[in-house]
DRENPA-149657 format. One line per 3 residues: their letters; for each residue x, y, z of C-alpha. Coordinates in pm, 1 decimal. Layout:
% residues N
A) X,Y,Z ~ ...;
***
This chain:
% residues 436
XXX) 1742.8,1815.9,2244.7 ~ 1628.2,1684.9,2568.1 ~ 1662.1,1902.1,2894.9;
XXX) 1722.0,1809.3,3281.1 ~ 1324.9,1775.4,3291.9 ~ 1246.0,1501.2,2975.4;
XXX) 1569.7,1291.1,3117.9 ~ 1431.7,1276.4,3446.5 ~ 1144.0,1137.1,3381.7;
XXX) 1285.2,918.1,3147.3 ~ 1546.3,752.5,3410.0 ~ 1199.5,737.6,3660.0;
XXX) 1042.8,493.5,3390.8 ~ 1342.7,308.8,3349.1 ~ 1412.8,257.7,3738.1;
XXX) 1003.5,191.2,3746.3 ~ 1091.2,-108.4,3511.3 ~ 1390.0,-217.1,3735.2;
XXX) 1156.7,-216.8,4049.5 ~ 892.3,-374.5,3880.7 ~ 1142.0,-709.9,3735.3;
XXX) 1289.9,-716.9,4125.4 ~ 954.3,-690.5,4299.2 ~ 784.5,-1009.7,4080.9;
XXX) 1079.7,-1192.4,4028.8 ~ 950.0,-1450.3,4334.5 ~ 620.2,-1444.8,4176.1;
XXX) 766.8,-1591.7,3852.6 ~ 998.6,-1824.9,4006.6 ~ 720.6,-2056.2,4166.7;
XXX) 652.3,-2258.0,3835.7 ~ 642.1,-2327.9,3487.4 ~ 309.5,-2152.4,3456.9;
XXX) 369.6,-1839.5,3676.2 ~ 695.5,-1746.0,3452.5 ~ 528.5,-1776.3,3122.2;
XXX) 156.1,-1736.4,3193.1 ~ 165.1,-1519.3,3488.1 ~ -15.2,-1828.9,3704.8;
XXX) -324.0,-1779.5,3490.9 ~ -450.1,-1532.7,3764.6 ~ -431.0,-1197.2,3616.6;
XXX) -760.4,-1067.8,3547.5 ~ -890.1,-1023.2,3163.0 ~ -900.4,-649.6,3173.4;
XXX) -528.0,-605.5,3283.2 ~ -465.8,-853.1,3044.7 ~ -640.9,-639.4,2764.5;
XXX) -448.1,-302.6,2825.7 ~ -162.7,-513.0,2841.3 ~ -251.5,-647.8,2493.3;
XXX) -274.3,-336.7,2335.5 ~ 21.3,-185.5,2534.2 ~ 223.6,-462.5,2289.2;
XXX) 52.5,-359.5,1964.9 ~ 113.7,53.6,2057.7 ~ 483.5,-57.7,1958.5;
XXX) 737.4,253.1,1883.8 ~ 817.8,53.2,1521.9 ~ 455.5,-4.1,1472.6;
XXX) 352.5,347.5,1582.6 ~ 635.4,477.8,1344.0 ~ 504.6,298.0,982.8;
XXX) 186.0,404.1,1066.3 ~ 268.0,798.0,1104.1 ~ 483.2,773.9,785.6;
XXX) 181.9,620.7,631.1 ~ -56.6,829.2,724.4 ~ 163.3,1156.2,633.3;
XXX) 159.3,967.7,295.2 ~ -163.0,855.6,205.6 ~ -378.8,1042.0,421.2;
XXX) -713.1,871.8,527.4 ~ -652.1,593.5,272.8 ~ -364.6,476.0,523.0;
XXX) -670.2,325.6,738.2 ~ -655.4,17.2,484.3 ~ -315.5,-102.0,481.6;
XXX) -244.8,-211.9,843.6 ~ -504.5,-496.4,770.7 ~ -194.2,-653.0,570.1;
XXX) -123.4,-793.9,957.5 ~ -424.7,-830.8,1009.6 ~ -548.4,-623.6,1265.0;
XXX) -911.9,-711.4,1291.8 ~ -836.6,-1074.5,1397.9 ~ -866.6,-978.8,1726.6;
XXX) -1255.7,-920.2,1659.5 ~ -1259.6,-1272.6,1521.9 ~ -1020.6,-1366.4,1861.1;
XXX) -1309.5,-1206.4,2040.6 ~ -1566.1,-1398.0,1916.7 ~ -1466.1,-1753.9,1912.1;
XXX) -1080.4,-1827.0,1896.9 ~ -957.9,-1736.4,2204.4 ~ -1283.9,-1878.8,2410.3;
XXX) -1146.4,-2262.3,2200.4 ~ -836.2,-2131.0,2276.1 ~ -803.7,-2101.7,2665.6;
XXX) -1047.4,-2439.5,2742.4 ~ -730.5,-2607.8,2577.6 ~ -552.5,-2536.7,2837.5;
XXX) -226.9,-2565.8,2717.7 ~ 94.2,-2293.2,2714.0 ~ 213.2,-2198.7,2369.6;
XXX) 23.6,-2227.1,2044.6 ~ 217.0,-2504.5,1917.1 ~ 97.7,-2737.5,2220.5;
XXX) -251.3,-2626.7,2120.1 ~ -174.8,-2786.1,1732.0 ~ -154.2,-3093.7,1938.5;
XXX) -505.1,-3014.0,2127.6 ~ -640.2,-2948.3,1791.6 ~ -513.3,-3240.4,1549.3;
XXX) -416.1,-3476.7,1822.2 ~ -58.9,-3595.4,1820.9 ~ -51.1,-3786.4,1539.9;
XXX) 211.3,-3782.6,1253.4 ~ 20.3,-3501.7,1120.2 ~ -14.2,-3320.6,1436.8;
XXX) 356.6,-3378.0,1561.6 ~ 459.5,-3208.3,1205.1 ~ 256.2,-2949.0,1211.3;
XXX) 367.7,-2913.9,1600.3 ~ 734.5,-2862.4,1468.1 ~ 675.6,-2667.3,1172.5;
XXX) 470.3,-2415.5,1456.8 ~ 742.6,-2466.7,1674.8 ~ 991.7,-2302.3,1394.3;
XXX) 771.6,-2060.3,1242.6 ~ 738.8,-1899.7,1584.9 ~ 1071.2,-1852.3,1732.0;
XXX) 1166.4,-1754.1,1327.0 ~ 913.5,-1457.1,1376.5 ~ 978.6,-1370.6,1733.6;
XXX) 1312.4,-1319.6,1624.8 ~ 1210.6,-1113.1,1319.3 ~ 979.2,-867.9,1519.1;
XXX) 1255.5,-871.4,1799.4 ~ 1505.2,-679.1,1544.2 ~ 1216.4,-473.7,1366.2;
XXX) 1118.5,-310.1,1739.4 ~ 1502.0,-277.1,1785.7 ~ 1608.2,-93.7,1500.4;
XXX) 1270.4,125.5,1536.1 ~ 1373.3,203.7,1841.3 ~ 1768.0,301.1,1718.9;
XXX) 1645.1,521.0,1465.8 ~ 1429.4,695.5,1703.4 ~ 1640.9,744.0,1993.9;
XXX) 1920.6,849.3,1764.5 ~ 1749.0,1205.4,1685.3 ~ 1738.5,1283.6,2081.4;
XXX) 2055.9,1225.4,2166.1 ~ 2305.6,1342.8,1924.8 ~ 2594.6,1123.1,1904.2;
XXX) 2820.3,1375.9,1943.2 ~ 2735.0,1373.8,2321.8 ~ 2741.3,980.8,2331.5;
XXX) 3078.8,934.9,2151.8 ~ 3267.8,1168.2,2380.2 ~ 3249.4,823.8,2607.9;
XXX) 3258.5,556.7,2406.0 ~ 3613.5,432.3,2326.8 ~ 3537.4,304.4,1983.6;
XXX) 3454.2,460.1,1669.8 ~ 3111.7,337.5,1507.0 ~ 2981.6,381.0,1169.7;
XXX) 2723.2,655.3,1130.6 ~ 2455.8,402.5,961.9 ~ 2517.4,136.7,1307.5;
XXX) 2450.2,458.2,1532.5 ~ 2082.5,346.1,1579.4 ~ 2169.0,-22.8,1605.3;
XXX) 2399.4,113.6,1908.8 ~ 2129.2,294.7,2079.4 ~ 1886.3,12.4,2039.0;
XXX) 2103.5,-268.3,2214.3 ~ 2130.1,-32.0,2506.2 ~ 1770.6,9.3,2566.0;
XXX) 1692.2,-315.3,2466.7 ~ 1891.5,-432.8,2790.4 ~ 1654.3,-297.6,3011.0;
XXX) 1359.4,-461.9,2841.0 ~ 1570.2,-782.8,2915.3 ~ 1589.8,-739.9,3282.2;
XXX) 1237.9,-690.1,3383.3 ~ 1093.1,-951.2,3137.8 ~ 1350.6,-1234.7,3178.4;
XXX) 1310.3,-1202.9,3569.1 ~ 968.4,-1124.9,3607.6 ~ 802.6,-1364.9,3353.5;
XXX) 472.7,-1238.2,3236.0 ~ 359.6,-1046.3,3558.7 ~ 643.1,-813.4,3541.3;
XXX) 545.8,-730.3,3109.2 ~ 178.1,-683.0,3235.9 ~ 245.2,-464.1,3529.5;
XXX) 506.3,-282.9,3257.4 ~ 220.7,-257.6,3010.2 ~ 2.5,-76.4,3258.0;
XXX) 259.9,187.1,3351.1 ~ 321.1,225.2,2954.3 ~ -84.7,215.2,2860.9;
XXX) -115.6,527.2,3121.4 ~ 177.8,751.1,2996.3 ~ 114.5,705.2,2605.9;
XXX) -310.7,748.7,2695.3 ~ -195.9,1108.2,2826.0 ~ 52.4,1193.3,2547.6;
XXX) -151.5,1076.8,2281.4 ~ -402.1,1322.7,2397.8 ~ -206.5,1579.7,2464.7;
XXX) -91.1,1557.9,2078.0 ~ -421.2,1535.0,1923.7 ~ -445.6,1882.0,2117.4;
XXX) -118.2,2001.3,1994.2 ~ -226.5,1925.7,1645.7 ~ -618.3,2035.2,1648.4;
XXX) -475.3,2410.3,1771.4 ~ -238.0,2373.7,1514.2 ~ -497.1,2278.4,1231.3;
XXX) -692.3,2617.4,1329.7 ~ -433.2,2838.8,1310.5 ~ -311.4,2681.4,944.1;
XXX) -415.2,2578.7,614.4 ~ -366.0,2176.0,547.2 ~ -247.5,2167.5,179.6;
XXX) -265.1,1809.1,77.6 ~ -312.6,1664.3,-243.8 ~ -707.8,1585.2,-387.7;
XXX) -811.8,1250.3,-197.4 ~ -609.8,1272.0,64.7 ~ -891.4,1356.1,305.5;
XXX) -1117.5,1108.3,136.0 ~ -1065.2,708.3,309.8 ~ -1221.5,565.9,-35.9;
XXX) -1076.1,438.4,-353.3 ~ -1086.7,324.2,-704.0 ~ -861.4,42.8,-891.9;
XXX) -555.0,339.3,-870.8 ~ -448.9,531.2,-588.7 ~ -461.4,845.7,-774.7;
XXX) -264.7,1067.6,-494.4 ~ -0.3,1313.3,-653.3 ~ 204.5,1526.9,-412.9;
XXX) 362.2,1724.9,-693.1 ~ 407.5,2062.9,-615.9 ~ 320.9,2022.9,-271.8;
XXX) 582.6,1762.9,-157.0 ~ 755.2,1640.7,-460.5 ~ 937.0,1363.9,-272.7;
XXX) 658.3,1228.1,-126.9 ~ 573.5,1054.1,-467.7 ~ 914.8,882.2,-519.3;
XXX) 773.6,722.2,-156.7 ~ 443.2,597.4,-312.3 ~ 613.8,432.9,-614.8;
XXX) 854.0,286.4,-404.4 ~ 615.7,128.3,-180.7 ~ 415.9,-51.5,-447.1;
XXX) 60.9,71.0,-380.2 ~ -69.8,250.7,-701.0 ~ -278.8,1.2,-811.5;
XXX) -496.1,18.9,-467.5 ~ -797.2,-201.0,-560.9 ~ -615.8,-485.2,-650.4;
XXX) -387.3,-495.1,-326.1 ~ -643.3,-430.6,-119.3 ~ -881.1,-712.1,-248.5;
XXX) -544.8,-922.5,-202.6 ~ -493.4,-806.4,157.7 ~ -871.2,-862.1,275.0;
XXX) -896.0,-1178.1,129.4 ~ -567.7,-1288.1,307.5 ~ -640.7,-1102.5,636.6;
XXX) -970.8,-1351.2,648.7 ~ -813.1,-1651.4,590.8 ~ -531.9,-1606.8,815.9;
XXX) -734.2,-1451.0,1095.2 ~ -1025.9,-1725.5,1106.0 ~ -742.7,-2018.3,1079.4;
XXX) -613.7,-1948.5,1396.4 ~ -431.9,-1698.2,1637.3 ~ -111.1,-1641.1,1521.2;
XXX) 147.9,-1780.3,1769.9 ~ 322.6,-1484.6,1909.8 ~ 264.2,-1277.9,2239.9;
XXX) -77.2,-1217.4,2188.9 ~ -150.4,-1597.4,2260.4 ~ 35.3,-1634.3,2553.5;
XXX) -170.2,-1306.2,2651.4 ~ -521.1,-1517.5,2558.5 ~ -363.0,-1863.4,2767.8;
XXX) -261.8,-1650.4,3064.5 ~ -656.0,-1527.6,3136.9 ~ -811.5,-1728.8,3474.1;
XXX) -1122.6,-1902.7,3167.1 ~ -1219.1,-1889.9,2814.1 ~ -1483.6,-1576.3,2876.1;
XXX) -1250.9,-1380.8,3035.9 ~ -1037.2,-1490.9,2786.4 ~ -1244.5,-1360.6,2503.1;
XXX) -1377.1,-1041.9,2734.4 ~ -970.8,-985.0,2683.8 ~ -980.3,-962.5,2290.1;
XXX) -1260.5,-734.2,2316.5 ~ -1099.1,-489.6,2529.4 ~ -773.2,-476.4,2338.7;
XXX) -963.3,-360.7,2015.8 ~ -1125.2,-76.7,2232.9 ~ -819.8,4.2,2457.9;
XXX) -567.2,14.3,2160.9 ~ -729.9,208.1,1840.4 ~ -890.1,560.9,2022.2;
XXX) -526.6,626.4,2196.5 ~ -307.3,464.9,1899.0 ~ -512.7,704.7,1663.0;
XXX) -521.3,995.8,1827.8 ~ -114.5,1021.6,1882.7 ~ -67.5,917.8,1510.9;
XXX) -312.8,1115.5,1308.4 ~ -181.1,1432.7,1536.6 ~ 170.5,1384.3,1421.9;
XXX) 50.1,1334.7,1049.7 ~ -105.8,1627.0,1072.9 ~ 144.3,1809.3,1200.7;
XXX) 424.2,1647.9,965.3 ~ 241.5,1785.8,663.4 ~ 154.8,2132.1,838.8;
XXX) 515.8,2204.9,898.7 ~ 721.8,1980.5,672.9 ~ 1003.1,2209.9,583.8;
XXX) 1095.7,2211.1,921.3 ~ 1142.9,1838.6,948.8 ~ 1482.5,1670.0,928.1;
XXX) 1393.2,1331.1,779.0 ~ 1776.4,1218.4,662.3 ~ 1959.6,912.6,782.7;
XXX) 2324.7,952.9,675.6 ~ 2234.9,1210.4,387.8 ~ 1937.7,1024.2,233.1;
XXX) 1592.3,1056.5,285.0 ~ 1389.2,897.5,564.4 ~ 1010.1,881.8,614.5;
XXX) 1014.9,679.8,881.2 ~ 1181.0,977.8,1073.9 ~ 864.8,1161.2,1048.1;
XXX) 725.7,1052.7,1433.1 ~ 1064.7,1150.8,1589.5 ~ 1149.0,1468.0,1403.4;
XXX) 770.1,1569.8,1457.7 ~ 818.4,1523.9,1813.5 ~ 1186.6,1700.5,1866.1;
XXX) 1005.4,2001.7,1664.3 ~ 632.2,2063.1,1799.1 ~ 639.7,1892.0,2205.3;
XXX) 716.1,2070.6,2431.8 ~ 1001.5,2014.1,2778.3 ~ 801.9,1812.2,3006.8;
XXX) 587.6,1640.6,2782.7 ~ 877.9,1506.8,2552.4 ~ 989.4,1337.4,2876.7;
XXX) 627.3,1169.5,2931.3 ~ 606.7,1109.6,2557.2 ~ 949.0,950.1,2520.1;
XXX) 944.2,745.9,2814.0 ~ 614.3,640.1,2701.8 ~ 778.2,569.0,2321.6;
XXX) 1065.0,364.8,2451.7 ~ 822.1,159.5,2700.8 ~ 588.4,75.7,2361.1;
XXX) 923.3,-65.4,2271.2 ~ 998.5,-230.2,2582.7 ~ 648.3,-389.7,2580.9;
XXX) 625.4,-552.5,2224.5 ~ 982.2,-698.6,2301.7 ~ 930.0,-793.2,2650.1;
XXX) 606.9,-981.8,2535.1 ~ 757.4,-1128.5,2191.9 ~ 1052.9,-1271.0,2394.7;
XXX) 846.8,-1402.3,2642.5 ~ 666.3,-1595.7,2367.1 ~ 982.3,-1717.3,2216.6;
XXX) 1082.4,-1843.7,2564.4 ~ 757.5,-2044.8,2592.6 ~ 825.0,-2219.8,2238.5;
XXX) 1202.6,-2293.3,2339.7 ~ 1106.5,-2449.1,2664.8 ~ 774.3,-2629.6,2663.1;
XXX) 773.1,-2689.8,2290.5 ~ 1153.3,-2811.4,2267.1 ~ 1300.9,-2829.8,2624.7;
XXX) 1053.5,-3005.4,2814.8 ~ 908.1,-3193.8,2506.7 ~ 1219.2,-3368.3,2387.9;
XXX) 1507.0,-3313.6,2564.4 ~ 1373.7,-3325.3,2953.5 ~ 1016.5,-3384.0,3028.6;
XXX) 1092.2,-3436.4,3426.1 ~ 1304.2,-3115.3,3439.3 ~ 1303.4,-2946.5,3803.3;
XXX) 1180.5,-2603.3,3885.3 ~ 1485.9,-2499.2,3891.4 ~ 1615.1,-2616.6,3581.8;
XXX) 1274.6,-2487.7,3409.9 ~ 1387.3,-2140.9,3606.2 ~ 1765.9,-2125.8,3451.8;
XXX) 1637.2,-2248.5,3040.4 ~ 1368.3,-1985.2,3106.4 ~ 1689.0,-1764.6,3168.5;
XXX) 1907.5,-1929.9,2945.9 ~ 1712.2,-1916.7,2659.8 ~ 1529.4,-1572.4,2702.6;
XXX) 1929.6,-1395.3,2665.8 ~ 2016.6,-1632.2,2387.5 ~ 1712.6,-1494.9,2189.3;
XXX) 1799.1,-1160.5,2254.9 ~ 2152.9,-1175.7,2143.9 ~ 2034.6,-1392.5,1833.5;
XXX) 1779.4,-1083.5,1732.6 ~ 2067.7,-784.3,1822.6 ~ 2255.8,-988.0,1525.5;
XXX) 1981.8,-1017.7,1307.9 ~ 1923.1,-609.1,1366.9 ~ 2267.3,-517.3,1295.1;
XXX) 2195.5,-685.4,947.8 ~ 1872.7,-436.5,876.8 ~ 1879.1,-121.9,771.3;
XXX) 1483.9,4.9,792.0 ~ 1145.2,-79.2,981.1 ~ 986.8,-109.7,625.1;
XXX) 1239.5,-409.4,459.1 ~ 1179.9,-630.6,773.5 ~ 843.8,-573.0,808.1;
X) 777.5,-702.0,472.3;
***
């Protein structure tokens, strides 16, 4: 339960966000290129914590807590089904190629890349549709994160006593993720991408402290108890099988492993390396991190950017997640993992934080949570905007548009986006079925 403290702070990073929209809406307003690529003038290194800001998502952050409370040090592995080391191969030559285009989405670069041909103008479109089609996709998997998160913080009961409509208890998190999702809206939408990079910097700061302040939290709490896990858990190698049995420890736990699909280990992990090359050394994937890698001032700054990310993201990411895994298993029977009366694993990051952080830094931590989520959706919808209006806008419909007509389909199109994904979310019922 949150007290006068956490909720203060909370409401000061939410009116920070405001401020922050209000005070570079001008900024954003000049041109095509200052609203979506922050006037390529931000340097690489804000950039970079800005990156990784995106990727500390509260949905993200989430799996990979429930994962490593399941599989233990084995749980390393399976976030390369996204992949994550493309950024090292971002780093070392794609975003360099990348940035000397000089172009503003990734499906204008197809054109840089295969000329615009018939090929190229197909494979333009199909980019085109494949990105807004997953910017909407990872728009309703941070929003339903963020529901079911939110939801254990402020009971309902407190919430309904003002809302004059009665709403089913499995659309409770759906409700609490439109509202937050609103203020996400108004800072990115009017400050382009200088407002989600001076966001991201606030964010980096407050989840840096609270992810070492839970590593602490957790290392005290290691000393003073035994860690009963099953054989392997401790151990990051494998064979063909998985070979991890919770069975008299947590019983439940290996219902979760079945369900999941990852006993035969070797096999799926050959699978995901193999696919994690191919799609990382074919090009970046058109989503926020592009725009991120176009916005940089040249291509070295713009692979200096990459760099950073890797090293800005993993220490801080790692050290709030493997402390609430740790703590998760240490104290498990005090965890309330249900979601109208069935069991929830992805509840194990907010019921370990309502039982083991303390008033004060629950605040700091939450505001910090809900800003991971502001930052991934901020800098997804800002992507989708780019595709909708340089890709389809100001390619086909009106290549001589005014400024101000960019300004109000920049608008336009960020809120239709956002109401597009709220529908999609209301349709979705985990992090886990939309992630896959």
């Amino acid at each position: 339960m949150l007290q006068g403290l956490d909720i203060a702070i909370i409401l000061a990073y939410l009116v920070g966000t405001i401020l922050i929209g209000l005070a570079l809406r001008k900024k954003a307003q000049k041109s095509k290129d200052d609203y979506l690529l922050g006037g390529k003038s931000l340097p690489w290194y804000m950039l970079g914590l800005s990156n990784a800001s995106g990727m500390f998502d509260i949905s993200g952050t989430m799996w990979l807590v429930t994962l490593t409370f399941v599989y233990g040090f084995k749980s390393i592995w399976i976030p390369w089904l996204w992949p994550v080391f493309n950024q090292v191969f971002l780093m070392i030559y794609l975003s360099a190629w990348l940035r000397r285009s000089n172009v503003t989405t990734g499906a204008e670069w197809i054109l840089f890349r295969f000329s615009s041909g018939k090929g190229g103008r197909r494979s333009h479109a199909i980019i085109v549709v494949f990105a807004i089609l997953s910017c909407l996709g990872f728009l309703a998997y941070g929003f339903i994160g963020l529901g079911k998160f939110v939801e254990i913080f402020i009971p309902w009961e407190i919430v309904s006593a003002y809302i004059p409509f009665d709403i089913p208890p499995a659309y409770i998190p759906h409700f609490y993720g439109t509202i937050f999702t609103l203020f996400a809206v108004f800072y990115s939408v009017l400050g382009g991408m200088s407002g989600i990079v001076w966001t991201d910097l606030l964010q980096y700061t407050i989840m840096t402290v609270s992810s070492i302040a839970i590593a602490v939290i957790a290392w005290l709490a290691v000393g003073e108890n035994t860690l009963n896990v099953p054989d392997g858990w401790l151990n990051p190698f494998f064979n063909w099988e998985l070979n991890l049995d919770w069975s008299g420890i947590i019983d439940e736990v290996n219902t979760k492993i079945v369900s999941d699909g990852y006993s035969l280990f070797g096999i799926f992990f050959m699978l995901m390396v193999f696919k994690g090359i191919l799609a990382s050394i074919a090009g970046p994937a058109p989503n926020y991190d592009m725009q991120k890698i176009l916005s940089t001032k040249s291509p070295l700054e713009a692979a200096k950017m990459s760099a950073f990310s890797i090293f800005a993201l993993m220490p801080t990411r790692y050290l709030m997640v493997g402390g609430f895994s740790i703590l998760a298993v240490l104290f498990y029977d005090r965890l309330d993992l249900t979601t109208a009366g069935l069991l929830d694993f992805e509840k194990v990051l907010p019921a370990s934080i309502e039982q083991f952080v303390p008033v004060g830094l629950l605040g700091l931590l939450l505001a910090g949570l809900l800003a991971a989520f502001m930052s991934t959706f901020a800098g997804t919808l800002n992507a989708a905007q780019a595709y909708l209006v340089n890709d389809i806008y100001l390619k086909y419909k009106n290549p001589q548009a005014s400024s101000s007509k960019v300004k109000m389909m920049n608008y336009s199109s960020g809120i239709v986006v956002v109401i597009i994904s709220i529908i999609l979310g209301f349709f979705v019922q985990d992090v886990n079925s939309i992630l896959q």
